[in-house]
N, C-alpha and C positions, 0 to 999 in steps of 0.2 A: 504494500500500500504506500502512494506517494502523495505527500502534499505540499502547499507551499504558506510555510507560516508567514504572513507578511508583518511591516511595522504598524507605527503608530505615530502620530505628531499630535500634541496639543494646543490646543488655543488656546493662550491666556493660562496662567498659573498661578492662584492664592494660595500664600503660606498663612494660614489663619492662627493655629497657635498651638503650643507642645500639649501631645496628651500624657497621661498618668503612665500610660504603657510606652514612651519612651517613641512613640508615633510623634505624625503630625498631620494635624486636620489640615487638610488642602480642598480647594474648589478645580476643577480644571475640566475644560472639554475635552475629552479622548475621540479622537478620529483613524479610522483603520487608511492604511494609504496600501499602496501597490507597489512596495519596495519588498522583495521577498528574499527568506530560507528556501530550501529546499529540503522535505524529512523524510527518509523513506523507513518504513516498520513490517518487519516481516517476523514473521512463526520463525524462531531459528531451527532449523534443518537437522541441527547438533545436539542442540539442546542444553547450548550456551550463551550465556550473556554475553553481545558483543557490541561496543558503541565505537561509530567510529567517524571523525571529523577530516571534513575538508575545504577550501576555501578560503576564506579568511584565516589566520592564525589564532587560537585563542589563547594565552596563558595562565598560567594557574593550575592545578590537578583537574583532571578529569574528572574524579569524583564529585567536583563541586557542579559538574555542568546541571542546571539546572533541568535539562532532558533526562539525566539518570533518575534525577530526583524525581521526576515525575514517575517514573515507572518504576522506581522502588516504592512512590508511596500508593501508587495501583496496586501494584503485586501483593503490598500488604494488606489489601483490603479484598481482593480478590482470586487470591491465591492464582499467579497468571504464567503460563511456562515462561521459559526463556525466551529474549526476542535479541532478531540483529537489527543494529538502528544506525544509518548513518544521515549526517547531517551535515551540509553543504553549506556552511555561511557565508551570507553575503551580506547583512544587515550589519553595518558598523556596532561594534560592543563598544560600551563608552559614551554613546551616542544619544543618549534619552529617548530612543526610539524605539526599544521595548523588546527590542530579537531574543532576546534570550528569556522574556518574560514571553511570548509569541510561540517560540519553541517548545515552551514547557505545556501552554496551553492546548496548542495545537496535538501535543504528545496525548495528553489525555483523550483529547473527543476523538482521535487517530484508535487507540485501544480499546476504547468504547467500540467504535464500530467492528474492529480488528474480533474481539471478542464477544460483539453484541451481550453484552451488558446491559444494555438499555436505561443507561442512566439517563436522570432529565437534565436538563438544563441547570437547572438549579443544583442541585448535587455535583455535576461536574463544575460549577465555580466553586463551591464550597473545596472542592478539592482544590482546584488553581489558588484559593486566596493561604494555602497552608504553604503555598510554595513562594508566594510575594504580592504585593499589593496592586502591580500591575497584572500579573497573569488573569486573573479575573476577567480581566478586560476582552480580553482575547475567546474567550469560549464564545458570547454571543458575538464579536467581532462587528457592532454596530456603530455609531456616534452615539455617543452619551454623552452627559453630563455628569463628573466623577469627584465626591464628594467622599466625608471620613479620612480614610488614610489612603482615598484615591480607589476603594474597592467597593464603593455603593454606588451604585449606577440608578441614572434618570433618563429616559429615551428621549434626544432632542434631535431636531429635524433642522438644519442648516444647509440655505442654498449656497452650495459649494463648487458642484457638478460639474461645473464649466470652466475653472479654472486648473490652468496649470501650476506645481507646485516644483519648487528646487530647492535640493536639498543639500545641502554644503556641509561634511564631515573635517574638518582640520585633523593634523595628529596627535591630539590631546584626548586623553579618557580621561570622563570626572566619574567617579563609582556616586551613586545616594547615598554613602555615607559621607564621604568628601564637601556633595553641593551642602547640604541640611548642616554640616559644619560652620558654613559660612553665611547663611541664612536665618535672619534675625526675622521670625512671626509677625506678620503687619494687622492680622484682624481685618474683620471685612471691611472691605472698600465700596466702589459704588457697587450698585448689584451685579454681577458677574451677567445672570440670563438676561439685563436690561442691553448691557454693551455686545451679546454675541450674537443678539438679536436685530444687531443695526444690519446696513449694507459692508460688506467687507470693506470697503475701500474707504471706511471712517474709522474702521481696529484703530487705527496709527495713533499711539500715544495713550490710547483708552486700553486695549485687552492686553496686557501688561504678564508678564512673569518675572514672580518676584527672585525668582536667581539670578536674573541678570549684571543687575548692578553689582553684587560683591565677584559674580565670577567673572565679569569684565574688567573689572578693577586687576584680579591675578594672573585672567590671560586676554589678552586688549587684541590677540587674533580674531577671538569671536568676536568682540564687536564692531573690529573691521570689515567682518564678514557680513555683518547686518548691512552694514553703511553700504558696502558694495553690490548686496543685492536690492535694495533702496535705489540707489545711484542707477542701477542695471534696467528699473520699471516695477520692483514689485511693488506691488498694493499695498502691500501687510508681510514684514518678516518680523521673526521670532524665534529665539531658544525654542529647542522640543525640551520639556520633561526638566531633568536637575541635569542632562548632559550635554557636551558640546555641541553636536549639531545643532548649524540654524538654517530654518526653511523661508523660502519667500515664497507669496503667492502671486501672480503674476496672469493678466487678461488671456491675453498668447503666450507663443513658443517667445524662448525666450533665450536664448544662445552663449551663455556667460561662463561655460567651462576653462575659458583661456584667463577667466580673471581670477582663479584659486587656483595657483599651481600650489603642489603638493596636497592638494585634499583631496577626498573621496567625495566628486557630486555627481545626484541623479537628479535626469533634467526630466519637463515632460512628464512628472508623476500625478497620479490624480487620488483622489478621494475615494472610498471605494463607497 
């Protein structure tokens, strides 16, 4: 069985304020884009666990991939044989664009059917949200509106459709413990649903992520990237998430690869 986990960008980011469990309440629109993994899950043959990566490089132990972790915490709940899993990243880690939070979800509803289990909907986020605050997000894979510690979802409908999006990776990885380091809680602002309910092409200035300003302040790339894809015709650019990438949204095609050398961009992305 193959699929393609794709990312995610948000609009707009409220750090609203530290909870008791060491979270933090945030506001943010979650939108699925069409920047993809590739995952493929097969019955292993052997009847050994095998996982095995390709494409992008990732570091760290395997053990932490959060694709193992999903199908160890399957397996524990459903007693499930061995499977071979290999995963083709393409989605920048680092990125605040959710790949490895995409991965892990996409690995569940993949097993589900793999093994028809027949879980619902609901049961498999409950399973994603044990694995991080993003994964959730990815089982229904809609736009929402994502409130709590980013894992309660509100179905919001944003005309988007029509534009295209770019997306500009630098070689900098910020992890969510690093960004929320340097992110001081602002408490609510204007109302989030009043500003993402405008015309896009009023965001500028109003739909705001509150990490920008201290991680511009440490690395002043990203916000020369904002300024260049501004400078370039987008509408509206923006931080994704707590990580480096920033996306522009843009009427048309928009041809700006020759102005990031050294970063990872996809032009021509859309909404899904």
């Amino acid at each position: 069985m193959i699929d393609f986990p794709n990312c995610k960008l948000n609009l707009g980011l409220s750090v609203i304020n530290k909870r008791a469990d060491g979270f933090h309440n945030i506001e943010t629109v979650m939108m699925p884009v069409n920047i993809t993994d590739i995952l493929e899950i097969i019955i292993s043959p052997e009847k050994q666990f095998r996982f095995k990566i390709t494409g992008l490089e990732i570091t760290g132990s395997l053990n932490d991939n959060l694709v193992i972790k999903a199908y160890e915490l399957m397996k524990s709940g459903f007693d499930l044989p061995p499977v071979e899993i290999h995963l083709h990243k393409i989605i920048p880690f680092g990125s605040g664009m959710g790949g490895g939070s995409a991965d892990a979800a996409f690995t569940i509803r993949m097993l589900n059917t793999l093994f028809r289990l027949n879980l619902t909907h609901q049961i498999m986020e409950d399973y994603a949200r044990e694995l991080g605050s993003d994964c959730a997000f990815f089982i229904g894979n809609k736009p929402v509106f994502a409130h709590g510690k980013g894992d309660e979802f509100e179905a919001i409908d944003i005309s988007v459709k029509n534009y295209f999006i770019t997306v500009v990776k630098p070689e900098i990885n910020i992890s969510t413990r690093e960004a929320y380091s340097f992110v001081r809680p602002f408490g609510k602002g204007q109302a989030f649903r009043q500003i993402i309910n405008l015309p896009v092409d009023q965001w500028k200035g109003l739909l705001v992520n509150d990490f920008e300003n201290a991680l511009f302040e440490k690395y002043p790339q990203i916000r020369t990237i904002k300024e260049k894809l501004y400078e370039s015709g987008a509408v509206y650019s923006s931080m994704t998430g707590s990580g480096s990438a920033v996306f522009g949204i843009f009427k048309s095609h928009a041809d700006v690869k020759n102005h990031f050398p050294g970063c990872k961009v996809f032009t021509d992305c859309k909404f899904l």
